[in-house]
TORPA-4810 file (N, C-alpha, C, O; in nm, 3 decimals):
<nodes>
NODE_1_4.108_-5.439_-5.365_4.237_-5.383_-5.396_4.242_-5.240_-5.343_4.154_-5.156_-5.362_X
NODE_2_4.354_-5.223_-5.276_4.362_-5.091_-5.260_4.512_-5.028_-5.279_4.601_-5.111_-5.264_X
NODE_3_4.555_-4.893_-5.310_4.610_-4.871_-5.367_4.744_-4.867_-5.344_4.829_-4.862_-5.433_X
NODE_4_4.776_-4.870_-5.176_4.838_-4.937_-5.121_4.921_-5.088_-5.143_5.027_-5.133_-5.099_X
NODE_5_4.851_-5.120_-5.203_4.892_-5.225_-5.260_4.980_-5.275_-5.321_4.978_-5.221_-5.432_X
NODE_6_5.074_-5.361_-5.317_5.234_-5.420_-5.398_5.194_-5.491_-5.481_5.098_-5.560_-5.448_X
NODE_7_5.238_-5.503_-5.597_5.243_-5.581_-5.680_5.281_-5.690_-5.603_5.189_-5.730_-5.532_X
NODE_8_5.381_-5.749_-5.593_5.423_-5.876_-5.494_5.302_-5.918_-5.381_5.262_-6.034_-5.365_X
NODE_9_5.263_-5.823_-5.320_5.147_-5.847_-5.242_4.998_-5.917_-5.305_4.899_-5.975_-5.258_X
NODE_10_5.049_-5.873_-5.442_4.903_-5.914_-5.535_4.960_-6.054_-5.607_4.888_-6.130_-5.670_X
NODE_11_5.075_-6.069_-5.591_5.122_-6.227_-5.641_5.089_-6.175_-5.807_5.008_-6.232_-5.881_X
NODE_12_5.163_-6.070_-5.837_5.226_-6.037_-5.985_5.332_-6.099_-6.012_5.428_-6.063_-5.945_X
NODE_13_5.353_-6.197_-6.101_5.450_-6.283_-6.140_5.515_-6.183_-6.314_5.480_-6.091_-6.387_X
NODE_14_5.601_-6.261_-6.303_5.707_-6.233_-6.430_5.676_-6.175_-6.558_5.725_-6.082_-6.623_X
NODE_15_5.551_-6.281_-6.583_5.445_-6.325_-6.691_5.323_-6.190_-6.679_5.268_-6.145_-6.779_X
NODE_16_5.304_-6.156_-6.582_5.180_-6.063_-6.552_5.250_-5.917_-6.578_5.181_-5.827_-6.625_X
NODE_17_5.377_-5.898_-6.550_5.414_-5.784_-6.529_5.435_-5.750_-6.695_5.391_-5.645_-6.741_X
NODE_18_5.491_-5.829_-6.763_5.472_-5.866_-6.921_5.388_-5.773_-6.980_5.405_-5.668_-7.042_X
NODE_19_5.255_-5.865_-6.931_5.122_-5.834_-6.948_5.055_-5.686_-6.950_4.981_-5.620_-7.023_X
NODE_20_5.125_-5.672_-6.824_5.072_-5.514_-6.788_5.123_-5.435_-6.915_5.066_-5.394_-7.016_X
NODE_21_5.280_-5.428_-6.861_5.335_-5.365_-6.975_5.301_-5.328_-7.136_5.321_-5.229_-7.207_X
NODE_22_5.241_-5.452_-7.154_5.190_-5.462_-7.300_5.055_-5.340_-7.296_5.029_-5.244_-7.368_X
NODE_23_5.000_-5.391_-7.195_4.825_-5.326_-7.247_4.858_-5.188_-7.151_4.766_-5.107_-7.151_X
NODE_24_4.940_-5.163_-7.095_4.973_-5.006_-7.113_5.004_-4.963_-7.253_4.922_-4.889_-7.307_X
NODE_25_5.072_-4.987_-7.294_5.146_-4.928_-7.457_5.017_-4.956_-7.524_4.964_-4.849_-7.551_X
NODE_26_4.924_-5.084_-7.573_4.860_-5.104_-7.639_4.743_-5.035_-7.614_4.692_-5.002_-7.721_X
NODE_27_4.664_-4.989_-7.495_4.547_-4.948_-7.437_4.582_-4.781_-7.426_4.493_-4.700_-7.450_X
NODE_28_4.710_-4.739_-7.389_4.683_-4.644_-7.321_4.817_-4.532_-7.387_4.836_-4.411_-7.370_X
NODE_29_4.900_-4.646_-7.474_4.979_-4.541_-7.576_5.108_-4.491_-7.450_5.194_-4.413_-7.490_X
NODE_30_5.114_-4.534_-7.321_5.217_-4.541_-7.227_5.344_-4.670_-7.218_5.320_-4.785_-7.181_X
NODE_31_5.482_-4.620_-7.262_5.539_-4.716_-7.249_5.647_-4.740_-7.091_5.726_-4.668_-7.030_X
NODE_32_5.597_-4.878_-7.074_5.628_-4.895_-6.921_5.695_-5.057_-6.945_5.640_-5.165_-6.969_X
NODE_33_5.877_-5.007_-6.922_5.913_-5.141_-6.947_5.881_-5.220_-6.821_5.863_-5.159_-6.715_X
NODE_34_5.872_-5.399_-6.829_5.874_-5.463_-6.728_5.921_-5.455_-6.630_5.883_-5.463_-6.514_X
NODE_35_6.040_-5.430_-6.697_6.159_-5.423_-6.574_6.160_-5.276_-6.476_6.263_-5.231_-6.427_X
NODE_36_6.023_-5.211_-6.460_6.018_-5.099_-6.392_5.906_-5.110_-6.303_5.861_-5.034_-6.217_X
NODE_37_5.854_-5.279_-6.364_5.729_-5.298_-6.251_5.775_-5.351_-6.138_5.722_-5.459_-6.113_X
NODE_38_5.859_-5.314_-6.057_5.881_-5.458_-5.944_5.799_-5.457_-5.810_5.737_-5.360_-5.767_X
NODE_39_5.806_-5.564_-5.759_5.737_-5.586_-5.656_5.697_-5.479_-5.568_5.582_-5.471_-5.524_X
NODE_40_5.795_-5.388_-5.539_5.751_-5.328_-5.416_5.687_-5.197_-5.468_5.678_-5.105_-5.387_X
NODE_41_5.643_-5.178_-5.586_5.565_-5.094_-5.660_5.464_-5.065_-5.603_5.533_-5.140_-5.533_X
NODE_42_5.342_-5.026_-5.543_5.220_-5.016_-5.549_5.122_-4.995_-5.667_5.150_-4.983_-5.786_X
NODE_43_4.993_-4.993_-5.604_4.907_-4.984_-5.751_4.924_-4.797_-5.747_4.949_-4.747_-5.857_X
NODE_44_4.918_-4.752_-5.694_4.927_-4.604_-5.630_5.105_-4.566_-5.727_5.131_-4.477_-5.808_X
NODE_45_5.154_-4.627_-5.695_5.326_-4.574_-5.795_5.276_-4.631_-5.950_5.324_-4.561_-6.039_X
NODE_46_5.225_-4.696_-5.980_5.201_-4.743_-6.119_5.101_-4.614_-6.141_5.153_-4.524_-6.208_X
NODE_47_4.993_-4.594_-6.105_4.929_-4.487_-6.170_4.997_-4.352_-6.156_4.969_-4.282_-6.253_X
NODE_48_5.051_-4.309_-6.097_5.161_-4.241_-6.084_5.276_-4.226_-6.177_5.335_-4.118_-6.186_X
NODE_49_5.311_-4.332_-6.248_5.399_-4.358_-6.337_5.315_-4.334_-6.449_5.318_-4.226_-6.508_X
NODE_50_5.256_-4.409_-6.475_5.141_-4.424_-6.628_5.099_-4.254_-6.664_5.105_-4.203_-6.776_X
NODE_51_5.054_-4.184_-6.531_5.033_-4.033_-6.507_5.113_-3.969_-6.574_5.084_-3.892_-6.665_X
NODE_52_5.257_-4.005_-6.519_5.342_-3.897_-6.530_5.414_-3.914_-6.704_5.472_-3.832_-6.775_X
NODE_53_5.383_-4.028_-6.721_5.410_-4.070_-6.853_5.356_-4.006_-6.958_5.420_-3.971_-7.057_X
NODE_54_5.220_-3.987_-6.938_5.108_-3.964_-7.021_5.133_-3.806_-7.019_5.136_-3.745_-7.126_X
NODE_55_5.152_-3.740_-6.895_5.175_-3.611_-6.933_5.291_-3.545_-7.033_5.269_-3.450_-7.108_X
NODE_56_5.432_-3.620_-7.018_5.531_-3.583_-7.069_5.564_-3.663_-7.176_5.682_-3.671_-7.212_X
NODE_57_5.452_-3.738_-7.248_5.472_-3.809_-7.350_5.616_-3.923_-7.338_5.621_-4.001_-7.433_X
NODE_58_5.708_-3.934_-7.254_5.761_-4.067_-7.240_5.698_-4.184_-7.287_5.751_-4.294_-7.270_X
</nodes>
């Protein structure tokens, strides 16, 4: 994996993005609705997001 990387490229389905979502909030106290994971996301914009989350308490 590299960070470059799309979600869509990684064959993240509906169900996974769910997933994520959850064990952000649950693991990491970051809330990241589904509907903000989409495909053309990278893994690089998600940590980026989760980041920027975590700093400004969102």
């Amino acid at each position: 994996m590299h960070p470059e990387a799309t979600l869509g490229a990684l064959d993240v389905d509906s169900l996974t993005t769910v997933e994520i979502s959850i064990r952000l909030e649950r693991d990491l106290g970051v809330t990241v609705g589904d509907d903000e994971l989409q495909p053309d996301l990278t893994l690089a914009d998600v940590a980026d997001l989760v980041d920027s989350r975590r700093t400004t308490g969102v």
